[in-house]
Structures are given as structure tokens and as C-alpha cells.
C-alpha positions as CSV (number, residue, x, y, z in Angstrom):
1,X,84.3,97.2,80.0
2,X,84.4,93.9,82.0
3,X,81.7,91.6,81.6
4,X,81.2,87.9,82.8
5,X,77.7,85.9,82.1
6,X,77.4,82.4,83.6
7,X,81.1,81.8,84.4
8,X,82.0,78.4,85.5
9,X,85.5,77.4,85.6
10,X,86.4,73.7,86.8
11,X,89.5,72.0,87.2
12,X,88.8,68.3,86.8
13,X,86.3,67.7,89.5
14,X,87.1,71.4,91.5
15,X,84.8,74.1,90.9
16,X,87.0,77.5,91.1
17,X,84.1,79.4,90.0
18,X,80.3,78.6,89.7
19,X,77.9,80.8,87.8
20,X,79.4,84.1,88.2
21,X,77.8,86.9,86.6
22,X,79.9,90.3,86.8
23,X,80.2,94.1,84.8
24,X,83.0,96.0,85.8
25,X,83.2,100.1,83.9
26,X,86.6,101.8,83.9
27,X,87.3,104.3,85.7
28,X,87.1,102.8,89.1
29,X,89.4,101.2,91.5
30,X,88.3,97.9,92.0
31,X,89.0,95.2,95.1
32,X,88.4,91.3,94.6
33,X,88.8,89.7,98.2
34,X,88.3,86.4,99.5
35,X,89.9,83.8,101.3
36,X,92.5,81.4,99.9
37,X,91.3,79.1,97.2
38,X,88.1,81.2,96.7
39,X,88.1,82.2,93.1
40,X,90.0,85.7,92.9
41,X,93.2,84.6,90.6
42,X,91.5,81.9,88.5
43,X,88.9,85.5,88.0
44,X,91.6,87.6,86.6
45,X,93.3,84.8,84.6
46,X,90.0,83.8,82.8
47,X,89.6,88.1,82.5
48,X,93.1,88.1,80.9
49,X,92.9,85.1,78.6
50,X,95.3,82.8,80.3
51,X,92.6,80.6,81.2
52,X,89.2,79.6,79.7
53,X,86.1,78.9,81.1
54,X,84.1,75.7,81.6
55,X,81.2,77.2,80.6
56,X,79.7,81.0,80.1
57,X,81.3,84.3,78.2
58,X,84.0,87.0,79.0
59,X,83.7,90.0,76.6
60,X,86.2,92.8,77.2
61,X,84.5,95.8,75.4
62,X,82.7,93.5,73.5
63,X,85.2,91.5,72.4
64,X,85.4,88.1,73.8
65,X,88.3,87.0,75.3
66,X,91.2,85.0,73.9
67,X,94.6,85.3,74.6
68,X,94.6,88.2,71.7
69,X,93.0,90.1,74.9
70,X,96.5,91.2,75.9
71,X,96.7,94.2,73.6
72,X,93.9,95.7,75.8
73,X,94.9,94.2,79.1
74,X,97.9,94.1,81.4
75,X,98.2,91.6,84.2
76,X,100.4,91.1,87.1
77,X,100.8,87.7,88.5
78,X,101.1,86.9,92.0
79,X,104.0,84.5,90.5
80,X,107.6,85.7,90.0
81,X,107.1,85.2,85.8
82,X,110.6,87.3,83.9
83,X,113.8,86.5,83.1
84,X,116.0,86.2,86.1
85,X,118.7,86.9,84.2
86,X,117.5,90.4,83.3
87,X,118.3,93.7,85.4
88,X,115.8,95.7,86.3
89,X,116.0,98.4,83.4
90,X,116.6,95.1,80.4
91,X,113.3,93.9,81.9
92,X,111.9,97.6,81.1
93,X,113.5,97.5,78.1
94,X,112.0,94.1,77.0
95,X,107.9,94.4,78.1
96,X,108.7,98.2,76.2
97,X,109.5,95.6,73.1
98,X,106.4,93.2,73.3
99,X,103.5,95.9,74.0
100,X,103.0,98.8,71.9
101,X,101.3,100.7,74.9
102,X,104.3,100.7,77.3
103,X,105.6,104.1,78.2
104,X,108.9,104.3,79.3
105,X,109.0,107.6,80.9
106,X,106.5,106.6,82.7
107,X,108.2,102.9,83.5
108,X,111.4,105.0,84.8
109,X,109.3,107.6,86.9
110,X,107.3,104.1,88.6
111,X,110.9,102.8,89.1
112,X,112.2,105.9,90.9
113,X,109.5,105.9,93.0
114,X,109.8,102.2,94.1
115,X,113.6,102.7,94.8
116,X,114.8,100.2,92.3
117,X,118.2,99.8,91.3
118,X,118.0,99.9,87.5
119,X,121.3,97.9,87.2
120,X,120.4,95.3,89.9
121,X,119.9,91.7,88.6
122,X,116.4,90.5,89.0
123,X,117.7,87.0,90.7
124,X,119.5,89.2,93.0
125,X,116.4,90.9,94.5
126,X,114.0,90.4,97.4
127,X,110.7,88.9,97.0
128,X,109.8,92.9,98.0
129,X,112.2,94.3,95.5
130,X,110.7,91.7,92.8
131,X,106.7,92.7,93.7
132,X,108.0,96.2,92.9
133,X,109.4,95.6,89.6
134,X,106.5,93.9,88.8
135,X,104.1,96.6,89.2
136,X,106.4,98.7,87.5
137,X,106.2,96.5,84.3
138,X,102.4,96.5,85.2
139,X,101.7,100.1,85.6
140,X,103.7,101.1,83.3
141,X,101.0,100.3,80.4
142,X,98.7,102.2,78.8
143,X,96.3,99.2,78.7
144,X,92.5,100.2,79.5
145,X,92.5,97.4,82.2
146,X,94.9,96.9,84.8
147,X,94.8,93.0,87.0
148,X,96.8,92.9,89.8
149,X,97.3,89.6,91.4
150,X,98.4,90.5,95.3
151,X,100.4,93.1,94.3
152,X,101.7,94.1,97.6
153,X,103.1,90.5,98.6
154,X,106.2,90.5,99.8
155,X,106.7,94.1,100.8
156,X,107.9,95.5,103.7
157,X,105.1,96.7,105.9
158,X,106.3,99.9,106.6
159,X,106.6,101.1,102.9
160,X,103.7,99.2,101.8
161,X,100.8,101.9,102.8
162,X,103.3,104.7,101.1
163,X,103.4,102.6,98.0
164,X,99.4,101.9,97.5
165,X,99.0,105.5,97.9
166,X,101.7,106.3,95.4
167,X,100.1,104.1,93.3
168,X,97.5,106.3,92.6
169,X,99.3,109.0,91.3
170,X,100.6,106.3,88.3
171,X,96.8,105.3,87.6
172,X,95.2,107.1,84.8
173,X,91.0,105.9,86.0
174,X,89.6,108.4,83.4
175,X,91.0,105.8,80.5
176,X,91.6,102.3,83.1
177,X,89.7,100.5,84.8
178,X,92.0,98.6,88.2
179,X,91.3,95.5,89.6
180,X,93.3,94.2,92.3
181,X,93.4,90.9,94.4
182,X,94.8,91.4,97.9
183,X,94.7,90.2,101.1
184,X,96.5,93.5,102.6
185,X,92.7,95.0,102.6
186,X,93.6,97.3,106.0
187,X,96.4,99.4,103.2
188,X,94.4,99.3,100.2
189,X,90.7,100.3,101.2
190,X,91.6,103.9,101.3
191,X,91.9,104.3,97.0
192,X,89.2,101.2,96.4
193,X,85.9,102.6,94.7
194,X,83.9,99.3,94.8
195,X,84.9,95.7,96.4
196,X,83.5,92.5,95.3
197,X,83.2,89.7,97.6
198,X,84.2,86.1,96.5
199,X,83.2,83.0,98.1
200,X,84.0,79.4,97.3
201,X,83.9,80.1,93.7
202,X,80.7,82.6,94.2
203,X,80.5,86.5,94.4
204,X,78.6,87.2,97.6
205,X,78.9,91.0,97.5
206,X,79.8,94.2,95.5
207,X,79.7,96.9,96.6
208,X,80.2,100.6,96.3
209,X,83.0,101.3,99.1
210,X,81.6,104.9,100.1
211,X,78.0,102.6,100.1
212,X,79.0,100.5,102.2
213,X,80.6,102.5,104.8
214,X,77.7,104.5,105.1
215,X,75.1,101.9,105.2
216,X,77.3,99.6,107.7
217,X,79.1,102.1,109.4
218,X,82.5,99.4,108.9
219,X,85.8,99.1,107.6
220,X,85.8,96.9,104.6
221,X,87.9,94.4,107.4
222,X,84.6,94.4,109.6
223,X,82.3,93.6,106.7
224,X,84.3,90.6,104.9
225,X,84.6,89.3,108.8
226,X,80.8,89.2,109.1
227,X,80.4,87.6,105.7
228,X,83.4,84.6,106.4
229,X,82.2,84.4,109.2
């Protein structure tokens, strides 16, 4: 579905990524970790078409990405990116306007779960309350592939490990393919099906996480240590 040859992505005289070579296939639940600064959101924002690359190809099913890429892919930024002004069920109502693919059943069922006031002003929320909303609007699409730029920031520790597993129940991985930045690796690692490894720009790693337990006999958390290290 995914597929990066030779990807370099500079900005001036930074090199965000260096020569990356990547195929991702739907159906799978996919982590991209790394350390600050390493590559993971300048990946998904080449992957959505918000960014180009320096140098190499993206192709998305083939198709090579532009920022026409958005009818087949919905991204969640790590930055707050609506209308403050909306409430929580106008914002519903206005991604339902620009995407063909948005299902609102499906948007109010997300909402319900997440415990969002659908009257609430969006200015008038916690940075929690906004994360939710956002992977609401995210969700909430029938795109084939799902980026999800730290999802989880901002939320309350004790919901957050009810929420990624809820999430699960609102991904459809015979039809989407997930791929999620995080740093909150401990919550997530329980509904990941591979992890890739990013480094200064380089993928170091990825893996199969049933693999990897086996052959390591560690938690996702052990293994990036040893490779940071």
C-alpha cells in the first residue's frame, strides 16, 4: 500500500531523512518510534503529501503522492490544526463536508466513546479533550490509510490505556492499513502488529511485534533501549 524508495528529505542543510526504503500492506497496525527529531512526523507528512521529498518516490497504491493523496489518506497531526471557533459536533459536521469517506454514525459512536461534549467549543477544551476530537475526525474515515501523529498526547494517563484499546474496536484493518507515531509505547504495544525503528533520519528496525518478542524475549520498551542506547 505504502511504499518509499530512496527517500531523502532535507531542510536546508538538516537531513530529516536519509535514504529510506519502506513497504507497508494494510491490514496491520503499525508503530513508528524514535527519539525526538528522528524522522517519524516529517515520515507521515511526506506519506500524506504535505511535504515532498528531496530526493526518491512515495507511491500510495501505485499512485505517487501529491497532495491529491488525501482522498485515500487521513492524517492526524500532532498540532492542534481546526477552527477554534467550532464545537465539537460543527467540526464533525465540517470534515463530513470536505471528505466523501467520512461516516458520521461512526464519527458520533467515536465521540460517545471519548466522552466529548458535542456542544463544547473547541477553544474551550483541554489539550486531552482536543487529542480526542482529533482522532475522532481521524477515525472517523473510511480512508485505506490511517497516520497518526502522537495521538495519545495530552491525555490523561489513566484513560489513555482504555482509549488505545478502544481504538481498536473503530479500526476496520481488513480494508486500512494504521500507522501511528508515539512516544506512549508502554500503552500502545499491546494492538501494534509490526514497529519500525527510526534513527536520525534512518530506519534501523522493523519488525514483526509477535517476532520480536519471541526472538528477544522483550517488551518493545527493552528493545528500542538497547538500540538508543
Amino acid at each position: 500500500m505504502i511504499k518509499l524508495t530512496n527517500v531523502t528529505k532535507k531542510y536546508g542543510t538538516k537531513l530529516a531523512l536519509n535514504q529510506v526504503n519502506l513497504e507497508l500492506t494494510k491490514g496491520k497496525l503499525i508503530g513508528l518510534v524514535g527519539e525526538n527529531g528522528s524522522g517519524k512526523s516529517t515520515t507521515l507528512k511526506l506519506i500524506a503529501g504535505l511535504s515532498h521529498p528531496t530526493s526518491g518516490d512515495i507511491t500510495v497504491n501505485g499512485e505517487k503522492v501529491s497532495r491529491n493523496i488525501a482522498s485515500s489518506v487521513a492524517y492526524l497531526s500532532e498540532l492542534d490544526a481546526y477552527y477554534r471557533f467550532f464545537n465539537v459536533e460543527q467540526a464533525i459536521e465540517f470534515h463530513a463536508s470536505q471528505f466523501p469517506d467520512f461516516d458520521m454514525e461512526k464519527a458520533y459512536n467515536i465521540m460517545t466513546f471519548m466522552k466529548l461534549d458535542p456542544k463544547k467549543k473547541l477553544k474551550h477544551l483541554s489539550k486531552g479533550n482536543r487529542g480526542r476530537v482529533k482522532i475522532v475526525l481521524a477515525l472517523a474515515r473510511k480512508a485505506p490509510i490511517v497516520l497518526m501523529d502522537e495521538p495519545f498526547s495530552g491525555l490523561d494517563p489513566m484513560v489513555r490505556n482504555s482509549i488505545v484499546k478502544g481504538l481498536i474496536s473503530f479500526v476496520d484493518l481488513e480494508h486500512q492499513l494504521i500507522l501511528i507515531t508515539t512516544h506512549e509505547i508502554r500503552e500502545i504495544e499491546t494492538i501494534l502488529d509490526e514497529v519500525i525503528a527510526i534513527k536520525e533520519g534512518n530506519i534501523v528496525a522493523h519488525r514483526n511485534v509477535d517476532d520480536l518478542r519471541k526472538e528477544t524475549q522483550k517488551s518493545i520498551v527493552d528493545w528500542m533501549t538497547d538500540i538508543y542506547e
